[in-house]
C-alpha positions in Angstrom: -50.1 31.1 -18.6 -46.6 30.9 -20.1 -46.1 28.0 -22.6 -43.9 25.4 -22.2 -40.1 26.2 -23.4 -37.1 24.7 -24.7 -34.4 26.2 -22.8 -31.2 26.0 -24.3 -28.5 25.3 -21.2 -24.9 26.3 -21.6 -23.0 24.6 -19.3 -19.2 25.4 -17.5 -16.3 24.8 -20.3 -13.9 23.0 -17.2 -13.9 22.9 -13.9 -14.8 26.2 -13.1 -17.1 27.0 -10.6 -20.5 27.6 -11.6 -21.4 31.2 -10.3 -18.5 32.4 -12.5 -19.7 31.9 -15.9 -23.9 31.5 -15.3 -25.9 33.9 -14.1 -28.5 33.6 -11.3 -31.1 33.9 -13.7 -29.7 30.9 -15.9 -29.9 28.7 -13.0 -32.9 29.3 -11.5 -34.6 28.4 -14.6 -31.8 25.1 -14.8 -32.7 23.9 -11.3 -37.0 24.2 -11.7 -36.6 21.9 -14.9 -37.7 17.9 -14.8 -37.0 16.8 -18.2 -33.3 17.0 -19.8 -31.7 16.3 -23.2 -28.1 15.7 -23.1 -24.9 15.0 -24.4 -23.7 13.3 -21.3 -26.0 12.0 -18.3 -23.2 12.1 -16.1 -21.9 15.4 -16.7 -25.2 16.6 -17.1 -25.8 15.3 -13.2 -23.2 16.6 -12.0 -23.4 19.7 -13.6 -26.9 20.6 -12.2 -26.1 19.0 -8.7 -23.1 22.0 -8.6 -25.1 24.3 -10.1 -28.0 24.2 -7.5 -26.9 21.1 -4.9 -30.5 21.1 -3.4 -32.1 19.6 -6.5 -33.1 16.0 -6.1 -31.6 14.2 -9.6 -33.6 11.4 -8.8 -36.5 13.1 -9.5 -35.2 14.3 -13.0 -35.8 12.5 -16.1 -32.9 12.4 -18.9 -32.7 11.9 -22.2 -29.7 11.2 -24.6 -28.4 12.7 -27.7 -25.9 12.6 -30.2 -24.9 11.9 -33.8 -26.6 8.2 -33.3 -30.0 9.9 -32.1 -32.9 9.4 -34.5 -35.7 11.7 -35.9 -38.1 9.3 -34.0 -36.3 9.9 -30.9 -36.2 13.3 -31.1 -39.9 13.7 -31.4 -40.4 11.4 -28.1 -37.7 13.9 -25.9 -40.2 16.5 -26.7 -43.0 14.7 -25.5 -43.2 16.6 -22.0 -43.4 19.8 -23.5 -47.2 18.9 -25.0 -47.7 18.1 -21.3 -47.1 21.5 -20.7 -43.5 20.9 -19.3 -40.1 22.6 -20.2 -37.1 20.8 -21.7 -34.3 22.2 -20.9 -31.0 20.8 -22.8 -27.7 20.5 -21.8 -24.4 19.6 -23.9 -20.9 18.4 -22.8 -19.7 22.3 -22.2 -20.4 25.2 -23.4 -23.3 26.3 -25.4 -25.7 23.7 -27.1 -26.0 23.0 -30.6 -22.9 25.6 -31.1 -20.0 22.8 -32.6 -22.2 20.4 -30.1 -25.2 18.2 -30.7 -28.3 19.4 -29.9 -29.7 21.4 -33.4 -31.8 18.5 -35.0 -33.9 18.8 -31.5 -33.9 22.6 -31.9 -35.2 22.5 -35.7 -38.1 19.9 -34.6 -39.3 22.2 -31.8 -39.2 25.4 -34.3 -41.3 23.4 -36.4 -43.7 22.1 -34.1 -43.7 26.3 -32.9 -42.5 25.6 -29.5 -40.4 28.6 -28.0 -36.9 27.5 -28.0 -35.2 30.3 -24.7 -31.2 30.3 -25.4 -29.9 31.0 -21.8 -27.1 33.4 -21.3 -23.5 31.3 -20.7 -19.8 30.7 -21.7 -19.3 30.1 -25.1 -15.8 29.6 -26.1 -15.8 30.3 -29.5 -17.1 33.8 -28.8 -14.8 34.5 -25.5 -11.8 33.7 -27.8 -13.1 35.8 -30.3 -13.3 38.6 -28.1 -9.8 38.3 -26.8 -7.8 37.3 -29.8 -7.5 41.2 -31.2 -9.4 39.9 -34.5 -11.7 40.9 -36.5 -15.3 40.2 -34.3 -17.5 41.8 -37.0 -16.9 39.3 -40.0 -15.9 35.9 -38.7 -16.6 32.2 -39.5 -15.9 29.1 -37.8 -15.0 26.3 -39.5 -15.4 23.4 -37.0 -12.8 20.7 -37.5 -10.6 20.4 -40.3 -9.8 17.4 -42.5 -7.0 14.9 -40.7 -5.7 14.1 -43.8 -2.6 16.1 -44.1 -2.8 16.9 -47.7 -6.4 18.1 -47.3 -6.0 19.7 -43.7 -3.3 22.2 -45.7 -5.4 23.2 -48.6 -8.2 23.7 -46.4 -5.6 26.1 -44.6 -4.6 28.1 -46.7 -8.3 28.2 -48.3 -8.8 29.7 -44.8 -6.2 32.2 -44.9 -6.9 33.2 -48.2 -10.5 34.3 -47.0 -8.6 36.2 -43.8 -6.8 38.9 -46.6 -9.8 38.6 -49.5 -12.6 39.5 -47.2 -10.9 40.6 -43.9 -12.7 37.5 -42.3 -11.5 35.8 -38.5 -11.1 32.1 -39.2 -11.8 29.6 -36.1 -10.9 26.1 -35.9 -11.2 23.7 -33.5 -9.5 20.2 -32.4 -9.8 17.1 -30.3 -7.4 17.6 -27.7 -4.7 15.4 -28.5 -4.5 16.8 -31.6 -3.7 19.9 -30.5 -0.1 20.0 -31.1 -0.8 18.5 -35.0 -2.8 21.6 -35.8 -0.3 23.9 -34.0 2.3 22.2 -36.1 0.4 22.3 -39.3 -0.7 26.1 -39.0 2.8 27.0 -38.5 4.3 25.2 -41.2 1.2 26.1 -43.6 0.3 30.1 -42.9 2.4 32.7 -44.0 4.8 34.1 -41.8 2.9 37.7 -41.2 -0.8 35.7 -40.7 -1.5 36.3 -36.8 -2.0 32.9 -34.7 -4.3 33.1 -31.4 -4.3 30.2 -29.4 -6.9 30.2 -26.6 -6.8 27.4 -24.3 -9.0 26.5 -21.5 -11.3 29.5 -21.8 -12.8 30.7 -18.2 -10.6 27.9 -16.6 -8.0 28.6 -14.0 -5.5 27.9 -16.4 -7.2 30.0 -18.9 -4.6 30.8 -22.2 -5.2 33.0 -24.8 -2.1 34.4 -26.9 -2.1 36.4 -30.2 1.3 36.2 -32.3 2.6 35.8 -36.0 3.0 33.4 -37.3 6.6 34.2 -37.6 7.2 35.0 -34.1 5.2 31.7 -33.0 7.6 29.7 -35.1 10.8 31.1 -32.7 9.4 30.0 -29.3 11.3 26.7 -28.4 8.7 25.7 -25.8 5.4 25.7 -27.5 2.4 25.0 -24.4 1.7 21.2 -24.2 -1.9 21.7 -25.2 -2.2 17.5 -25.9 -5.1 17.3 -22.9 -6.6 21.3 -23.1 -9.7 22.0 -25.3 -8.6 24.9 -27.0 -9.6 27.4 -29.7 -7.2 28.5 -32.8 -7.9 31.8 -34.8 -5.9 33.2 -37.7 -6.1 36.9 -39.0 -4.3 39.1 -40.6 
């Protein structure tokens, strides 16, 4: 008999319907699960009600985490599986415990030798990776970077520096109405030959992704308005 699992659930980055970025195998195994961890109930809901609308969410048990989420919680979400159920967990978008909660739950069940199943799903970080024209064999992401101006420009060009000393993709990412700050930042900050991809919206309908110098982004007069978009930003050389 098959032990009980912690499935790892990436979910849709947007509105974007959910046989375009999951596979059927990725939501057969979503919609025979009872017992969620999650970011968000209410995406969460939602989320599983698109992905399979025959799924009674009454029936479903959910449990929350983030930053605030104790060790002693932790250890009662994974209750169920010592009952012999699987725990399947599901962030905001995208791919859990990748620049999303979710990892302290992951580290507990590798410790307490439960099988931890990442399911295949969008992940934006890699998606913009693949279609920025960067380097996708030596990369690092670096979150979010300070707000601080001062700091968030040394950290920058500490960045950049590591994009011509060891040929390395840097990724950053920002809260959304922030977006335009970064953009500003980067451009004023890199040097003008440093390559800027913006990638906004990944798998969405209004899906963006657009490589340029630094130089050349620094001429267009009508930079996208990216104040609401969750978006990616990649530097190379």
């Amino acid at each position: 008999m098959k032990p009980a699992s912690l499935y790892l659930i990436p979910s849709p980055l947007g509105e974007t319907a959910v046989e375009k970025v999951l596979p059927a195998y990725t939501i057969e195994i979503l919609s025979a699960i009872r017992y969620f961890i999650v970011e968000n109930e209410r995406t969460a809901r939602r989320f599983i009600k698109k992905a399979n609308p025959s799924v009674n969410i009454d029936d479903l048990t959910f449990s929350l985490m983030n930053k605030h989420t104790s060790p002693l919680m932790v250890s009662e979400y994974l209750k169920p599986l010592e009952d012999g159920n699987d725990v399947g967990i599901i962030s905001e978008a995208g791919c859990p415990a990748i620049a999303d909660p979710g990892s302290d739950v992951i580290a507990l069940a590798q410790q307490k030798n439960i099988p931890v199943v990442p399911l295949v799903g969008p992940s934006s970080i890699l998606l913009s990776l693949m279609a920025s024209g960067f380097n996708g064999q030596n990369f690092a992401f670096n979150g979010y970077l300070p707000i601080e101006g001062t700091q968030r420009a040394k950290m920058i060009k500490r960045c950049e520096q590591r994009v011509y000393s060891e040929n390395q993709t840097q990724l950053f990412i920002e809260t959304p109405y922030r977006n335009g700050k970064l953009i500003a930042d980067l451009l004023k900050t890199c040097s003008p030959a440093t390559k800027l991809c913006i990638a906004a919206d990944v798998t969405c309908e209004d899906e963006q992704i657009i490589t340029r110098r630094i130089d050349e982004w620094r001429k267009v007069t009508n930079l996208p308005d990216l104040s609401k978009r969750p978006c990616l930003f990649l530097i190379y050389k």
